[in-house]
FINUTOR-517095 format. One record per atom (N, C-alpha, C): residue in one letter; x, y negated, z negated. Coordinates in steps of 0.1 Angstrom, whole numbers, padded with zeros to 4 digits, always signed. Layout:
! residues N
aXYZ...
//
This chain:
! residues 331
x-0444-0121-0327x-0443-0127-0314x-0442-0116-0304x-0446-0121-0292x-0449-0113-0280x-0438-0114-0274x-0436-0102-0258x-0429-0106-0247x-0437-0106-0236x-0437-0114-0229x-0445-0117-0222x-0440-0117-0204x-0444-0109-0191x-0439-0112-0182x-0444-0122-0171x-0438-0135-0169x-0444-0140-0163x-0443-0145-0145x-0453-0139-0137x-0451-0136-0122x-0454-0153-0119x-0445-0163-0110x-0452-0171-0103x-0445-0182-0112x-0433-0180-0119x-0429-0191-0131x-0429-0202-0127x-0425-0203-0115x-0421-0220-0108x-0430-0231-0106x-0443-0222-0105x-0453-0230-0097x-0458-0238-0107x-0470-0244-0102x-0474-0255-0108x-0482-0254-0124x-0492-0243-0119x-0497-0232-0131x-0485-0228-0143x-0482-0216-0134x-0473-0209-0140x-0456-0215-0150x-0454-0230-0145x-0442-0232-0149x-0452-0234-0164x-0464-0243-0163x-0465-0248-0176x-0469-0234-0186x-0479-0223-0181x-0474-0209-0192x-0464-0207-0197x-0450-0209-0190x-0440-0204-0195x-0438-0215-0206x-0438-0225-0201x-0436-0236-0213x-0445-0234-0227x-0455-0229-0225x-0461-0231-0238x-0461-0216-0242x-0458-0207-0234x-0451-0198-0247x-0439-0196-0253x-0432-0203-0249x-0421-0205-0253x-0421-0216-0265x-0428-0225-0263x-0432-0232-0278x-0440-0229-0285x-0447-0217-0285x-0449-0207-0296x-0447-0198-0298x-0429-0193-0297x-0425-0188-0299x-0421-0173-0294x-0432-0173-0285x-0424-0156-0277x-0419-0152-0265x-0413-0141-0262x-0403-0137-0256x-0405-0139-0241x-0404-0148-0232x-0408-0149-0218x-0395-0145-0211x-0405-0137-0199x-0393-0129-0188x-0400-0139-0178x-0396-0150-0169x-0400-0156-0165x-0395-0151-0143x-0406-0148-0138x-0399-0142-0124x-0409-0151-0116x-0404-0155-0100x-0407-0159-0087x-0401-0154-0076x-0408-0157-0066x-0396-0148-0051x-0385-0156-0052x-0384-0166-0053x-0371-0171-0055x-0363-0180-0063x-0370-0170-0074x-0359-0176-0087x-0362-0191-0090x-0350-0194-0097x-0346-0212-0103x-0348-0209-0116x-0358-0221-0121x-0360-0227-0140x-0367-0229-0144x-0378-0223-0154x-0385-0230-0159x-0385-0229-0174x-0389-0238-0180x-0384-0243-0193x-0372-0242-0199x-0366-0245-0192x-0351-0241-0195x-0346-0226-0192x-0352-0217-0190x-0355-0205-0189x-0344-0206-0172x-0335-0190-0170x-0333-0189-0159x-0345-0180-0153x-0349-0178-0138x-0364-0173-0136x-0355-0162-0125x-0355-0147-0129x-0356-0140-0120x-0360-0137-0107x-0354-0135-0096x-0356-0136-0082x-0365-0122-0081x-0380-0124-0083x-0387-0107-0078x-0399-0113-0071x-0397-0105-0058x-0410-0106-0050x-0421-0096-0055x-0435-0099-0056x-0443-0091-0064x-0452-0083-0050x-0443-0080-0041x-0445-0072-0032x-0433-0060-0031x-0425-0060-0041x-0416-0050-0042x-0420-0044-0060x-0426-0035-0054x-0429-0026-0067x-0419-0021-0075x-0407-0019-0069x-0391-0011-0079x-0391-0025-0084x-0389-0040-0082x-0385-0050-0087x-0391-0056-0100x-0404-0056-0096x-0419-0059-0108x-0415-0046-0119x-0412-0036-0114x-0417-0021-0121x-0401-0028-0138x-0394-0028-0128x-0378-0029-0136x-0378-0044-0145x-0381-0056-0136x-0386-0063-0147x-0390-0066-0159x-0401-0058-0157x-0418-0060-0166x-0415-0050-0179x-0404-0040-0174x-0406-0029-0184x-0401-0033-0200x-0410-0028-0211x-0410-0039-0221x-0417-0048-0224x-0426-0052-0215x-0437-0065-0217x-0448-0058-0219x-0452-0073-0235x-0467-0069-0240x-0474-0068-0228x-0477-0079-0223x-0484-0084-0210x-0478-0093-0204x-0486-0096-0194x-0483-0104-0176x-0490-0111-0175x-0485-0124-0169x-0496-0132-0165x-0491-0133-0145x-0501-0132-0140x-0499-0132-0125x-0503-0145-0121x-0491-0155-0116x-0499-0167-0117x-0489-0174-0097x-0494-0158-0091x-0481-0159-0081x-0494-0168-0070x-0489-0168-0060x-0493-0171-0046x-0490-0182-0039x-0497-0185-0027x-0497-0195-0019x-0509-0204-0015x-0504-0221-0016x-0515-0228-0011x-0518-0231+0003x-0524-0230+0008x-0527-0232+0021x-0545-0233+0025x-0544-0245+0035x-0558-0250+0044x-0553-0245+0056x-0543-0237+0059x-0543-0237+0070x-0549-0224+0079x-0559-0219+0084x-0557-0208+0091x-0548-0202+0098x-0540-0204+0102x-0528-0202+0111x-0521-0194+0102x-0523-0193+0089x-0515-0185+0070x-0519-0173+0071x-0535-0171+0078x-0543-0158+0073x-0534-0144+0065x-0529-0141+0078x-0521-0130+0077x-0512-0130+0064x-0501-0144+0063x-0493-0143+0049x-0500-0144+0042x-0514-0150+0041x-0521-0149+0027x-0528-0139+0020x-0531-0133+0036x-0539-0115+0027x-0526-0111+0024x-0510-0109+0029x-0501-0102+0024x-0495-0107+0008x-0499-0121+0006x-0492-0124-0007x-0507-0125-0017x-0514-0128-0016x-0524-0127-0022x-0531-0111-0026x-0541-0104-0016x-0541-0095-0018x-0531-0085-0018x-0520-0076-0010x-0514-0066-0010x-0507-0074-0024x-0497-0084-0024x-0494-0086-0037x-0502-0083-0051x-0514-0085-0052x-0516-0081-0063x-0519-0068-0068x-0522-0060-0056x-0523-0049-0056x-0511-0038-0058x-0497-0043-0054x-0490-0039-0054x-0484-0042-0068x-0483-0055-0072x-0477-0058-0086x-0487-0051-0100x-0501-0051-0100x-0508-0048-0105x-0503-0025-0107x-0505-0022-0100x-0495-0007-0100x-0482-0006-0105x-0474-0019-0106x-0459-0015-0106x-0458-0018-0121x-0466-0030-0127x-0469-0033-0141x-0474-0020-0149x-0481-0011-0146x-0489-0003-0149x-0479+0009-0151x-0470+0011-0139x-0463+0021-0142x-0451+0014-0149x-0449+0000-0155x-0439-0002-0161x-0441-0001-0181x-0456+0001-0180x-0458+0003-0191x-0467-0013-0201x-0468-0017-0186x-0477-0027-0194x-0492-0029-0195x-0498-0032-0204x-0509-0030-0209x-0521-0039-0210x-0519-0046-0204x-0526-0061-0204x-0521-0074-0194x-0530-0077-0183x-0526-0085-0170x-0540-0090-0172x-0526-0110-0171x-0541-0117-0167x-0538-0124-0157x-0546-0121-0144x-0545-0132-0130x-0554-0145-0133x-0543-0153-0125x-0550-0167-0122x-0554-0164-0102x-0566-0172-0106x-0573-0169-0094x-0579-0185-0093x-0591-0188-0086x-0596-0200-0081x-0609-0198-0082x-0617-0211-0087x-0630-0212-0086x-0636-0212-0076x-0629-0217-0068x-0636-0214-0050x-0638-0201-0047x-0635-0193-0055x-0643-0179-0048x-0653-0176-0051x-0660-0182-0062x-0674-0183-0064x-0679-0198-0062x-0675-0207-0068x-0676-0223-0069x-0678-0226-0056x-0687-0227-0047x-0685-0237-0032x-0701-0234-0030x-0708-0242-0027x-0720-0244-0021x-0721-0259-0016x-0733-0255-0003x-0739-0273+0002x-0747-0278-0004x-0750-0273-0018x-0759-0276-0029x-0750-0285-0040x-0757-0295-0041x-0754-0302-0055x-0762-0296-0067x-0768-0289-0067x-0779-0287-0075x-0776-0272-0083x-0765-0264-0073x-0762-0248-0073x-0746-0252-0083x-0746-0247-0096x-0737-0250-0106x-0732-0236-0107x-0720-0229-0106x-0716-0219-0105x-0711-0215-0119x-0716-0200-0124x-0708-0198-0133x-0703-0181-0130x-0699-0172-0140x-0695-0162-0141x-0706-0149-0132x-0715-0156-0132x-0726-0141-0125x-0729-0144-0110x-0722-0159-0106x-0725-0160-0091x-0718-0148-0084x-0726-0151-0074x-0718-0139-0065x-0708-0150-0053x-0699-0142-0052x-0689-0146-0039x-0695-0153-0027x-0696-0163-0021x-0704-0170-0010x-0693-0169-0002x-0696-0157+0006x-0686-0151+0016x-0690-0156+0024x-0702-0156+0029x-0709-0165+0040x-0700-0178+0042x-0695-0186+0036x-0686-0202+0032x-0675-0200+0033x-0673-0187+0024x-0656-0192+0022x-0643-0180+0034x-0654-0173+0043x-0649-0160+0054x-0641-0169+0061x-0642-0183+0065x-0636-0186+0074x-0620-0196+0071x-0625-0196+0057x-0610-0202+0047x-0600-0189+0040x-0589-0189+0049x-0579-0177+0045x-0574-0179+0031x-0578-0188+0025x-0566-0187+0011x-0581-0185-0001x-0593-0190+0001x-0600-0183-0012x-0609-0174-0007x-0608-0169+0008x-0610-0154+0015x-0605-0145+0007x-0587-0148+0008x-0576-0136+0003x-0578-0137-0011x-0586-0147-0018x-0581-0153-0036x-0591-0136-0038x-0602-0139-0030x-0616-0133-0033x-0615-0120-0034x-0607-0114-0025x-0599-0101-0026x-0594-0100-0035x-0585-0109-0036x-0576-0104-0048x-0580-0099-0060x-0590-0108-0066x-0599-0108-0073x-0604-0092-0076x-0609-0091-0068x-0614-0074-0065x-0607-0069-0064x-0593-0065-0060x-0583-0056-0062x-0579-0053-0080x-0580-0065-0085x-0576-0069-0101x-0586-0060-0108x-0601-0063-0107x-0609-0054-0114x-0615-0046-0112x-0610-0040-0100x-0612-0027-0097x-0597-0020-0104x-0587-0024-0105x-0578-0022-0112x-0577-0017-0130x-0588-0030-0133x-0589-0025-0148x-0597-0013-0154x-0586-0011-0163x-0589+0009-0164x-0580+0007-0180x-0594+0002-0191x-0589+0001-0205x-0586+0019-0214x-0580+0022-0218x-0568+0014-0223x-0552+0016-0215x-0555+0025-0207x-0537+0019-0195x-0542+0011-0192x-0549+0001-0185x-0546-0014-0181x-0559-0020-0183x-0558-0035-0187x-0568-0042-0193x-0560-0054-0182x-0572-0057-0172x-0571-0070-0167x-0581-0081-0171x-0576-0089-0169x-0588-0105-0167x-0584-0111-0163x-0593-0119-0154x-0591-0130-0143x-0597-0140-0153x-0589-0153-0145x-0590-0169-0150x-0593-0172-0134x-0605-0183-0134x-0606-0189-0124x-0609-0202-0124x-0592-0208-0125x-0596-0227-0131x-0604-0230-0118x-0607-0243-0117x-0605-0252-0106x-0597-0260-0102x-0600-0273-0093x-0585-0276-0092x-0579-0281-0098x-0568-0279-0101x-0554-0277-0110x-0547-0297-0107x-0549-0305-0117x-0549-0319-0114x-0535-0318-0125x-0532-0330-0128x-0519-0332-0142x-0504-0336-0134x-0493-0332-0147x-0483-0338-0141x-0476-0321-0132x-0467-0323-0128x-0456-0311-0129x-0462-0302-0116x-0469-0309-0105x-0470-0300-0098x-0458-0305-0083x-0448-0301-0084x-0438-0306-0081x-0438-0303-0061x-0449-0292-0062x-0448-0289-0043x-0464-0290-0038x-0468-0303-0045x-0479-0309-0039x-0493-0295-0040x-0491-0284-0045x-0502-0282-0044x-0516-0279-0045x-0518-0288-0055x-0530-0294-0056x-0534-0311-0062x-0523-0316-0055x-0522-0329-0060x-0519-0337-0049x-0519-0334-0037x-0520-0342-0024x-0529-0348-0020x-0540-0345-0027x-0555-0356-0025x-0549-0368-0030x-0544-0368-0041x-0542-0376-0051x-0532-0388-0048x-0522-0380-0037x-0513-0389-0033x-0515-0398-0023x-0526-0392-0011x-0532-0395+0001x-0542-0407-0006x-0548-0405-0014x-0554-0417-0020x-0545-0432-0026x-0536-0426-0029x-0527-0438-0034x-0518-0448-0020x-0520-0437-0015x-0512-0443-0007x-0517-0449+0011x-0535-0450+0003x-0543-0456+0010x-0545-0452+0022x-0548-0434+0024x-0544-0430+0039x-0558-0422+0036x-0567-0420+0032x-0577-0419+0029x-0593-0428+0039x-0591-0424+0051x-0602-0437+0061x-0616-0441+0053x-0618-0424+0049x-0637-0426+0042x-0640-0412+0034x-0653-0416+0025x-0652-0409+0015x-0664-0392+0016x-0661-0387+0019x-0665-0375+0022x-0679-0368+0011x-0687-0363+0020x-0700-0363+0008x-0701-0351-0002x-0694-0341-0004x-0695-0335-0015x-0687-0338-0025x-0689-0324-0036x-0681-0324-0052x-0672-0320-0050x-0662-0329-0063x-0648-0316-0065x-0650-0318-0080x-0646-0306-0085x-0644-0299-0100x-0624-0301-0101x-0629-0302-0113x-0610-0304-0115x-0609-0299-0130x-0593-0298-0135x-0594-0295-0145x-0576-0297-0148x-0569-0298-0158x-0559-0302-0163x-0550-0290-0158x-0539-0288-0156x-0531-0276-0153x-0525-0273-0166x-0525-0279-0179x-0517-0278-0187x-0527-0270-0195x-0543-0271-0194x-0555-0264-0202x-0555-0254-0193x-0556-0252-0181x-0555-0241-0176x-0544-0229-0184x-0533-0234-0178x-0525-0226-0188x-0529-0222-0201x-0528-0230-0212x-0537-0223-0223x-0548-0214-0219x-0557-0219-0210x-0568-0207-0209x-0563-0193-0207x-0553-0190-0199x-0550-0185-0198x-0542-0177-0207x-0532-0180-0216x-0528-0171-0227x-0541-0171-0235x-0548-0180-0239x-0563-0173-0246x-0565-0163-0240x-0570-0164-0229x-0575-0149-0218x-0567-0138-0227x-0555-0139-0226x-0545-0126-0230x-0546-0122-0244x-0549-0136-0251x-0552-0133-0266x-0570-0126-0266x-0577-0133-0261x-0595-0129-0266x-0601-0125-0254x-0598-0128-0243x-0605-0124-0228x-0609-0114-0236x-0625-0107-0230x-0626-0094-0226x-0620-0085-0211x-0617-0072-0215x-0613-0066-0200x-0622-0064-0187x-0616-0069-0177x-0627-0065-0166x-0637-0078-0166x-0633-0088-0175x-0642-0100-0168x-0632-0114-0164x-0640-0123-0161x-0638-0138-0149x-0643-0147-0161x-0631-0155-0164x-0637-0170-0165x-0631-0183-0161x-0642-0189-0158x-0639-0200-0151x-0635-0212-0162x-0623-0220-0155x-0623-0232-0166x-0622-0247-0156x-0628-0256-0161x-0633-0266-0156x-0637-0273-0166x-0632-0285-0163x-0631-0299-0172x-0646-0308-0167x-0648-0313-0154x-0657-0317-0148x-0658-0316-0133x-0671-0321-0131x-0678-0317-0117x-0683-0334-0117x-0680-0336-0105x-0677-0347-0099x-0687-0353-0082x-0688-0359-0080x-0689-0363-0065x-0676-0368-0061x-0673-0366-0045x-0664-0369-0042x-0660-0389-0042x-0671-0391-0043x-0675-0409-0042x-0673-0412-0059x-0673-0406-0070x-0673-0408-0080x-0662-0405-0087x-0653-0394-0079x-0641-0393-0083x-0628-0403-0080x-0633-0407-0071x-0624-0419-0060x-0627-0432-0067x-0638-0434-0078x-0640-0443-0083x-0633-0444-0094x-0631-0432-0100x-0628-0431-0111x-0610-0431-0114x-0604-0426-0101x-0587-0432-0098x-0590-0445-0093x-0600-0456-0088x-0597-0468-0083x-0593-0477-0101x-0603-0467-0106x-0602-0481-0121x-0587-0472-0127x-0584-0460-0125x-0572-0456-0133x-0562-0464-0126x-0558-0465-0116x-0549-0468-0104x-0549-0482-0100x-0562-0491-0098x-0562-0503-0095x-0564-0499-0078x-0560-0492-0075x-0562-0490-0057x-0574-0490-0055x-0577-0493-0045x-0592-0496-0036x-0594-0484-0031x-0608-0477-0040x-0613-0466-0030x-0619-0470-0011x-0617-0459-0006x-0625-0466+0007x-0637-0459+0006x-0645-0470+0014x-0660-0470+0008x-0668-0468+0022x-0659-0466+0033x-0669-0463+0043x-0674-0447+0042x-0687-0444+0042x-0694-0430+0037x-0692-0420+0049x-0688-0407+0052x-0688-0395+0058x-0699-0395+0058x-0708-0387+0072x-0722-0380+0073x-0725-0371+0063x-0733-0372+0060x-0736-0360+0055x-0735-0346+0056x-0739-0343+0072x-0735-0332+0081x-0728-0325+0079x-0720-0320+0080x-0708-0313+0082x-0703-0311+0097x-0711-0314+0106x-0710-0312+0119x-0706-0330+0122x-0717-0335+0117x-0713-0351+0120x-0696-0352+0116x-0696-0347+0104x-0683-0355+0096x-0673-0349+0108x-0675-0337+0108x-0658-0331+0116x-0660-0337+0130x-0669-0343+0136x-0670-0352+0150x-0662-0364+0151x-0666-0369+0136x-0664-0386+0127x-0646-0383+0127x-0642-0372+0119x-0630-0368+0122x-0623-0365+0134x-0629-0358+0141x-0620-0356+0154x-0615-0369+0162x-0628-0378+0161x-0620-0394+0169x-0612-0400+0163x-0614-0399+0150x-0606-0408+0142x-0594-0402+0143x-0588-0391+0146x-0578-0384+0145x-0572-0378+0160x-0577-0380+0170x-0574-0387+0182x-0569-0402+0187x-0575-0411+0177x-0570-0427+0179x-0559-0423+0171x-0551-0418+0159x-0541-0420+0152x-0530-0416+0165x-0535-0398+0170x-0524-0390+0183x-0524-0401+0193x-0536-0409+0194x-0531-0418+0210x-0523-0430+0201x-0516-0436+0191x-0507-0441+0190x-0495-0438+0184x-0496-0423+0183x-0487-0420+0178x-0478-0415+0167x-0494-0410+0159x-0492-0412+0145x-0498-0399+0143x-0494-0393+0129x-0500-0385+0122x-0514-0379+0116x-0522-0371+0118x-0536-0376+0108x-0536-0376+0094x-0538-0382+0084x-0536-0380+0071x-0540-0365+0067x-0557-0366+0073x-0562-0351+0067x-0569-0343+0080x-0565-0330+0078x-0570-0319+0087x-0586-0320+0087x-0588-0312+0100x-0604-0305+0096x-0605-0299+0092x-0597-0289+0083x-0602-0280+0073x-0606-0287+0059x-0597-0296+0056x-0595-0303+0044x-0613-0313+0043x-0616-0315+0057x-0626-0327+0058x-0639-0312+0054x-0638-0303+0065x-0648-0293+0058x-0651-0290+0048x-0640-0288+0039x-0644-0285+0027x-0650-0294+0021x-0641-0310+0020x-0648-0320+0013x-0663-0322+0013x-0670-0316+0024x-0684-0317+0024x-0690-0307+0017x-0685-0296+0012x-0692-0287+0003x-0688-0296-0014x-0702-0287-0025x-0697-0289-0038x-0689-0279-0047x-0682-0284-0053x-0675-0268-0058x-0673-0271-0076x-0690-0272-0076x-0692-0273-0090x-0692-0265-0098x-0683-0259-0112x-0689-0250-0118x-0688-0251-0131x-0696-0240-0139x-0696-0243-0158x-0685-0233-0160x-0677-0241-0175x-0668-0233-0182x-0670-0229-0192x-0683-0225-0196x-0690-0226-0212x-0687-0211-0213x-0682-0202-0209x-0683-0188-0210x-0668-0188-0219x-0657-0197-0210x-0644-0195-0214x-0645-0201-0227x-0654-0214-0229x-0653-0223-0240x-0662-0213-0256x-0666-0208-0250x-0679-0201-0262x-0669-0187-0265x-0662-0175-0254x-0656-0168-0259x-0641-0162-0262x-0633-0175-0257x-0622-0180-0258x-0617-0195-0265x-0628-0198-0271x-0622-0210-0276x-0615-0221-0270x-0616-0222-0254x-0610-0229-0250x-0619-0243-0247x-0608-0258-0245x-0615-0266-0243x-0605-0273-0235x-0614-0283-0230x-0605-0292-0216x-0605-0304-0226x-0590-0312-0220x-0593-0326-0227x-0597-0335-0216x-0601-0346-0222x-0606-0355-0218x-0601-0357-0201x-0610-0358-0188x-0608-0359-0175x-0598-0373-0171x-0601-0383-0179x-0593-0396-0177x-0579-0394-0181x-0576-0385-0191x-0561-0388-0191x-0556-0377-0184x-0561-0367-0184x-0556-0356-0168x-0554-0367-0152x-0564-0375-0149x-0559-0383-0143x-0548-0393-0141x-0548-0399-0152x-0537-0412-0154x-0527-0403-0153x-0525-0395-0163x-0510-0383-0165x-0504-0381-0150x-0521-0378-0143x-0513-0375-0128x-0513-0384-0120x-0515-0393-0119x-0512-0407-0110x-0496-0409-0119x-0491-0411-0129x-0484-0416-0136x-0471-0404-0130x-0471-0392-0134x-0465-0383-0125x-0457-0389-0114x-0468-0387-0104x-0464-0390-0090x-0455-0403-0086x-0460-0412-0097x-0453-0425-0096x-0433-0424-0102x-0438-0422-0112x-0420-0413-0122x-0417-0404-0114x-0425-0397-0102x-0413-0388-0100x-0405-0393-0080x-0414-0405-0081x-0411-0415-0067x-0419-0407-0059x-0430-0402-0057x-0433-0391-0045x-0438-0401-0043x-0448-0414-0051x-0455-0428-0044x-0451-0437-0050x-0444-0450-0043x-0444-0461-0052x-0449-0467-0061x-0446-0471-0070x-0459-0476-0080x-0461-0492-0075x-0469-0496-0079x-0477-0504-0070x-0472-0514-0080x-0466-0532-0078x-0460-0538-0085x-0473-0547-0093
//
């Protein structure tokens, strides 16, 4: 058995790594900026922007899994996100290195390749970055960086990195909404109309696995993506109305992208003139009009990894949300 250091324990990703190496048996140092539990585990308080902290940590670990950061649509983040995203990985990735560890694998996001206004454009490992798209979104701007800090980093045999780039991360246990707030907004019927691109999704609990695969067979210095299915956004909403029983809404977004965010702005001006909240941002509406389809046959063919079935990733996570009261279950 291994020891394993794991950055980001808390989070949604990262709590379930820790869980499944721990039921297979090896030695997890489990760390976040601020501490708590995961799997029963107490989780060290280290910011992976303090290099003495990471360095003192980690020392002793086979490998790392960096499964740190922050979610955010918001522009208004930019700044914390190039600091926790890139300088963080840059920083933790050096401190690991001089702690003596030998193998780092980041979790990163499909969206740094995965986004086009093409349904037709299926992303895999040799796309290039569509900076053009994603320059003006600070969180898979900074992922994109980060990304490139990691393998420009790997330097076999002192350090062997590889990046995992799930999609989005759907299932139970994501306890600070962040990537399961579509999910809730939909249940909870606050959803006006259904927006014209793809979303890709994929289980957080397969994620994880992919990820200790990564650490067990990854090659160094490469990306793979993992992804269960690619979706339209109109077919995904279909597909929680029969899990859920809730009514998708079926009035259609322009196509545009310029229409939709217009379609948005009134609609979300009538909510402020009575008083009310908007459900969803214009950033969130922008993106929905891109596709962010991509293949996992790279991870599946040289990692052995496989997604289960997309219906019970969903049910799991509607069922979640209901047991943990964040939405009432519908009588």
């Amino acid at each position: 058995m291994s020891r394993y250091w794991v950055a980001g324990a808390t989070g949604f990703l990262g709590s379930h790594v820790v869980q499944q190496l721990v039921e297979a048996g090896h030695e997890v140092v489990p760390v976040a900026r601020t501490g708590g539990a995961a799997a029963g585990l107490p989780v060290e308080p280290v910011d992976i922007l303090d290099a003495a902290a990471v360095e003192a940590s980690a020392r002793g670990a086979d490998g790392a899994f960096l499964c740190t950061g922050k979610v955010s649509r918001d522009r208004d983040d930019a700044a914390e996100l190039h600091r926790l995203h890139v300088e963080g990985t840059r920083t933790a990735l050096r401190a690991l290195r001089a702690a003596g560890v030998r193998r780092v694998v980041l979790a990163s996001t499909s969206g740094t390749i995965a986004v086009s206004p093409s349904a037709e454009r299926i992303a895999d490992e040799t796309t290039e970055a569509p900076l053009e798209v994603i320059a003006s979104w600070p969180y898979y701007r900074t992922k994109a960086y980060a990304e490139r800090e990691a393998l420009e980093a790997n330097d076999p045999p002192e350090l062997e990195v590889v990046v995992v780039n799930p999609s989005l991360l759907l299932g139970p246990g994501d306890l600070r909404e962040s990537s399961t707030r579509d999910v809730r907004l939909f249940l909870e019927r606050s959803l006006p109309a259904v927006p014209a691109g793809g979303v890709a999704f994929v289980d957080a609990r397969d994620a994880a696995r992919g990820m200790i695969l990564a650490m067990e067979r990854g090659r160094a210095g490469e990306r793979y993506l993992l992804n269960a299915r690619n979706l339209t956004v109109a077919a995904f909403f279909q597909r929680l109305e029969r899990v859920t029983g809730v009514k998708a809404p079926i009035l259609p977004m322009p196509r545009t992208r310029a229409l939709a965010l217009g379609l948005n702005g009134l609609f979300t001006r009538a909510i402020e003139a009575l008083g009310g909240t908007p459900p969803v941002d214009e950033v969130s509406v922008e993106m929905a009009q891109y596709f962010w389809y991509c293949d996992s046959s790279k991870a599946q063919r040289e990692l052995g990894w496989e997604p289960r079935d997309p219906g019970e990733t969903l049910r799991d996570t509607v069922n979640d949300l209901y047991e943990r009261r964040v939405v009432a279950r519908p009588k």
